[in-house]
VEXDREN-2710 file (C-alpha; in Angstrom, 1 decimal):
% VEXDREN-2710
k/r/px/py/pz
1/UNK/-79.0/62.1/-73.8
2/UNK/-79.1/63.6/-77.0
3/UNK/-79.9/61.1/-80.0
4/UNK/-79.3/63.4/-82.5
5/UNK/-75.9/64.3/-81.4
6/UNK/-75.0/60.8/-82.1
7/UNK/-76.3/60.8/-85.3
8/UNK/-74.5/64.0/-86.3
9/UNK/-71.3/62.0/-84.8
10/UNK/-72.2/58.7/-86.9
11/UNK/-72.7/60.4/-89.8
12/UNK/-69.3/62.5/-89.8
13/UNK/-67.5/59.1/-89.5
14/UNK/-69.3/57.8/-92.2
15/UNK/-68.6/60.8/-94.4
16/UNK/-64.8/60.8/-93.7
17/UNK/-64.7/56.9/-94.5
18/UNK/-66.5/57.7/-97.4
19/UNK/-64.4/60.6/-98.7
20/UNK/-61.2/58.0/-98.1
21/UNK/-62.5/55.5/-99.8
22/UNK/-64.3/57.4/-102.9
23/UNK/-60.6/59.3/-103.4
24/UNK/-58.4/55.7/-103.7
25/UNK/-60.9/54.8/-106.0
26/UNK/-60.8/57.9/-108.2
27/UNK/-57.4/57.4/-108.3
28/UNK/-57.6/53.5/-109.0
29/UNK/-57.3/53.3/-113.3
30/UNK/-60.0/50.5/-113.4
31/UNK/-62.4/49.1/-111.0
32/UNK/-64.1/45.8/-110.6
33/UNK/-67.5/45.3/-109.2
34/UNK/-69.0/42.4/-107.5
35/UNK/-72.9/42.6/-106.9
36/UNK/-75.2/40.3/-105.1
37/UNK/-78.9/40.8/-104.3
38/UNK/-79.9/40.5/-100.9
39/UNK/-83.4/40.4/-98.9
40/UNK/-83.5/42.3/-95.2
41/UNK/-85.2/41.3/-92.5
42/UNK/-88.3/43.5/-93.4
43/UNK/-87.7/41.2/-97.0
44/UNK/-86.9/44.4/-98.8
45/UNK/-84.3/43.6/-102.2
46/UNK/-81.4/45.5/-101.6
47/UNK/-78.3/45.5/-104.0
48/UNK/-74.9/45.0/-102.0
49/UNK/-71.5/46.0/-104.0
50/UNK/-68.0/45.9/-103.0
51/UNK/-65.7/47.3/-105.4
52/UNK/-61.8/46.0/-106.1
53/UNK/-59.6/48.8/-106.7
54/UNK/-55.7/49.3/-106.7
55/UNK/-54.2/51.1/-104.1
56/UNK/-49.9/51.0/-103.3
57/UNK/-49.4/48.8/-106.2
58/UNK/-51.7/46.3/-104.8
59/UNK/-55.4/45.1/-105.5
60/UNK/-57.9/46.4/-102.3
61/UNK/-61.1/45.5/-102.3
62/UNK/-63.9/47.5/-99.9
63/UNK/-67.7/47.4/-99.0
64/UNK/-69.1/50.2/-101.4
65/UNK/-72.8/50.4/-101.4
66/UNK/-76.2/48.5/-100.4
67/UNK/-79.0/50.3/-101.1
68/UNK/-82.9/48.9/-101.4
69/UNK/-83.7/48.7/-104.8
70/UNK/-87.8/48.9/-106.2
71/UNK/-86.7/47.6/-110.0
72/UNK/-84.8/44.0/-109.6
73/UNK/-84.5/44.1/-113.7
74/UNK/-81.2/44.5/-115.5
75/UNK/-82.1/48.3/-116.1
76/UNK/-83.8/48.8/-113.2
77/UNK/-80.0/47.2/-111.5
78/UNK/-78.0/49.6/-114.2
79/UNK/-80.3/52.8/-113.5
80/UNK/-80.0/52.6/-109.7
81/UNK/-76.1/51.7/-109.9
82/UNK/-74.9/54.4/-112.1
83/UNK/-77.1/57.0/-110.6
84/UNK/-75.2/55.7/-107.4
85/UNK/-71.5/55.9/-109.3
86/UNK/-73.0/59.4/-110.6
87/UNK/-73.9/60.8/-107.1
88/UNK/-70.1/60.2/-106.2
89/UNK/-68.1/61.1/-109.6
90/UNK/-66.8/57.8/-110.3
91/UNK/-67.0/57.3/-114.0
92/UNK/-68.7/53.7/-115.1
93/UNK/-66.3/53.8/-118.0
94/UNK/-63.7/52.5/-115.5
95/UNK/-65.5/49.2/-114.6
96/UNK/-63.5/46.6/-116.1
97/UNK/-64.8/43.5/-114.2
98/UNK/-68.0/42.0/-112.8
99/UNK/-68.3/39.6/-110.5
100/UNK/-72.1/38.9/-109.7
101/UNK/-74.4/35.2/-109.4
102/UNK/-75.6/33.4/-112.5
103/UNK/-79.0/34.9/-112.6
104/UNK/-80.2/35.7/-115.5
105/UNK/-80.7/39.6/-114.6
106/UNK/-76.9/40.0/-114.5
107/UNK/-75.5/37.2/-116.8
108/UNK/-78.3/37.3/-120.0
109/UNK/-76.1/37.5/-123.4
110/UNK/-78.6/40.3/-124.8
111/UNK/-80.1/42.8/-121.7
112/UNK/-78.3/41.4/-118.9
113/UNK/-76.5/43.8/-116.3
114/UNK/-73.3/42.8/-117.4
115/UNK/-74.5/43.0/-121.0
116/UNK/-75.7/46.7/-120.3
117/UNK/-72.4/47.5/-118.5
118/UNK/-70.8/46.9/-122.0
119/UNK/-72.1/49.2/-123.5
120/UNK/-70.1/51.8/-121.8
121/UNK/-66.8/50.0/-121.3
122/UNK/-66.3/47.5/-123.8
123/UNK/-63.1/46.2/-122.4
124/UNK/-65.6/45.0/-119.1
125/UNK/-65.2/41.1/-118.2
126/UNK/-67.5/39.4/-116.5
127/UNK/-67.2/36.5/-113.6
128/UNK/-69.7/34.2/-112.1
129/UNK/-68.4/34.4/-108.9
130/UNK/-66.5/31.6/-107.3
131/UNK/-68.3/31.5/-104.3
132/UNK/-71.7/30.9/-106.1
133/UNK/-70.1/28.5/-108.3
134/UNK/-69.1/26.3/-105.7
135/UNK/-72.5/26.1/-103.9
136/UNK/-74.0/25.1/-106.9
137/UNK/-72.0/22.4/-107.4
138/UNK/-71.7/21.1/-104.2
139/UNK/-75.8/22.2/-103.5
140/UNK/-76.8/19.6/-106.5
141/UNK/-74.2/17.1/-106.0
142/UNK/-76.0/16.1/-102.5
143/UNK/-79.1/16.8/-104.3
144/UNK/-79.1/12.8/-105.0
145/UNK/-78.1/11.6/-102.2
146/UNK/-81.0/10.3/-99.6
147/UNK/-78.9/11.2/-96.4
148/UNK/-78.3/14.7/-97.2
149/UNK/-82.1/15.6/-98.4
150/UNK/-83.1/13.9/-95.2
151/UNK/-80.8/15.4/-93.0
152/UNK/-82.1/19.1/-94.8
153/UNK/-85.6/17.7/-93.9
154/UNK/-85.0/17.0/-90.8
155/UNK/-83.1/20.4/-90.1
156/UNK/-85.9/22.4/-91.5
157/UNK/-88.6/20.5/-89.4
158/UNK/-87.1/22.0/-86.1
159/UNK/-86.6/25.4/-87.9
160/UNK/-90.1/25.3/-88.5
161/UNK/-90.9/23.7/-84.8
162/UNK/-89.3/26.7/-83.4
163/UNK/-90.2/29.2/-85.5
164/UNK/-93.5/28.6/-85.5
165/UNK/-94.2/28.9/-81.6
166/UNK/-92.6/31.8/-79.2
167/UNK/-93.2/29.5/-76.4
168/UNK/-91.5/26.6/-77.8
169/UNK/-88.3/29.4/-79.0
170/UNK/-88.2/30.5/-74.7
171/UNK/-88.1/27.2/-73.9
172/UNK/-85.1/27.0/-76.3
173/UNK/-83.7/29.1/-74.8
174/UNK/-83.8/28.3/-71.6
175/UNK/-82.4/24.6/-72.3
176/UNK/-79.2/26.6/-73.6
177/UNK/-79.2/29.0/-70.6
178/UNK/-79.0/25.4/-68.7
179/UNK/-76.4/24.0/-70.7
180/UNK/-73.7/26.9/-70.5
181/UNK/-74.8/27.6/-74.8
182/UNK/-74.4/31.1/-76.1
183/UNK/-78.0/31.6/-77.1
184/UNK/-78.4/31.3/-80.3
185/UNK/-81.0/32.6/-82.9
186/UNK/-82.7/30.1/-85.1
187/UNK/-82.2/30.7/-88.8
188/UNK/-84.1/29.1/-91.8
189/UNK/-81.7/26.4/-93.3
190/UNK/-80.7/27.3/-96.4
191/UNK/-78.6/25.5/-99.4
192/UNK/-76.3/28.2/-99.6
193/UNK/-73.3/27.1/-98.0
194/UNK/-72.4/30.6/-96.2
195/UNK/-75.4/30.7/-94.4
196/UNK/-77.1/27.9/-92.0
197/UNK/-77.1/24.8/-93.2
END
C-alpha cells in the first residue's frame, strides 16, 4: 500500500549487497575490469562493469556498476569510472586487467581508456574480450556467404513487418496464444551472436 516502504526495503538490500561486495573487493590485492557500452530501451549509453576480484584463494567475478554516461570519449569513460571507484574507496591503482571491445575509445595506443588507465597503474594489461572476438570472426566469416546475408535479410524483413504495425504484433500474438507458444517479444536481429539472431 505504501510505495515508498518498498523502496526504503529495496534500497537496504541493495546497500547490504553493496557493502559485501565493495569489502571482498577492498580486500582483493588487484582487480580486473571488464567494460561494455550498452544502449537502454529509452537508447540512453550506459557503461556496464563487472569487476574480477579474489576472494578464498579463488578468482570471483561480480556485476559492479552500470550507470548512463553523457561523454562516450575515453576521458569522458575514465572521468565517470574513477569518480565511481572514488565514491566507493576503491583505489584505481589496483586495476591490473581490462577486458573491454575493440573500439577504438577503449583500445587506441595513445588516449584510449585502457591507454589512460596506464597511467595510474602501469602493471595494467589489457584484453579484447573473448566474447567480442569470436563474433567478429564468426560475424564476417558469413559475411560472404549468400545464404546467411539472405537468411539476415529475410529475418530482418519480419522484424520490420512486425515492428512496424501494432496490429500486425496482436495478431502475432494471438497465432502463438493458438499454438500453445510462450509469447514472445520481437527483437531487432542483430550480428551479435548473444543477442537475436
Amino acid at each position: 500500500k505504501r510505495p515508498q516502504v518498498i523502496s526504503e526495503l529495496e534500497e537496504s538490500i541493495l546497500n547490504v549487497v553493496d557493502e559485501d561486495l565493495l569489502q571482498k573487493i577492498k580486500d582483493s590485492d588487484f582487480i580486473g575490469l571488464m567494460l561494455d557500452e550498452t544502449c537502454d530501451i529509452s537508447v540512453e549509453k550506459k557503461i556496464a562493469v563487472y569487476v574480477k576480484y579474489m576472494a578464498n584463494g579463488k578468482a570471483v567475478t561480480s556485476f559492479l556498476w552500470n550507470e548512463r554516461i553523457t561523454d562516450s570519449t575515453a576521458a569522458g569513460i575514465e572521468s565517470a569510472l574513477c569518480s565511481f571507484l572514488q565514491s566507493k574507496d576503491i583505489s584505481a591503482e589496483k586495476i591490473c586487467g581490462l577486458g573491454t571491445d575493440r573500439a577504438s575509445v577503449m583500445t587506441g595506443w595513445i588516449n584510449g581508456l585502457g591507454a589512460r588507465l596506464k597511467q595510474k597503474n602501469k602493471k595494467l594489461v589489457q584484453v579484447h574480450c573473448v566474447a567480442h572476438r569470436l563474433n567478429l570472426a564468426v560475424s564476417q566469416a558469413g559475411s560472404s556467404i549468400d545464404y546467411c546475408k539472405e537468411y539476415h535479410r529475410m529475418i530482418h524483413c519480419i522484424y520490420q513487418f512486425y515492428s512496424d504495425s501494432s496490429v500486425r504484433y496482436d495478431k502475432l500474438r494471438e497465432l502463438q496464444t493458438l499454438m500453445y507458444e510462450k509469447s514472445s517479444q520481437i527483437t531487432e536481429p542483430t550480428s551479435v551472436r548473444w543477442l537475436s539472431i
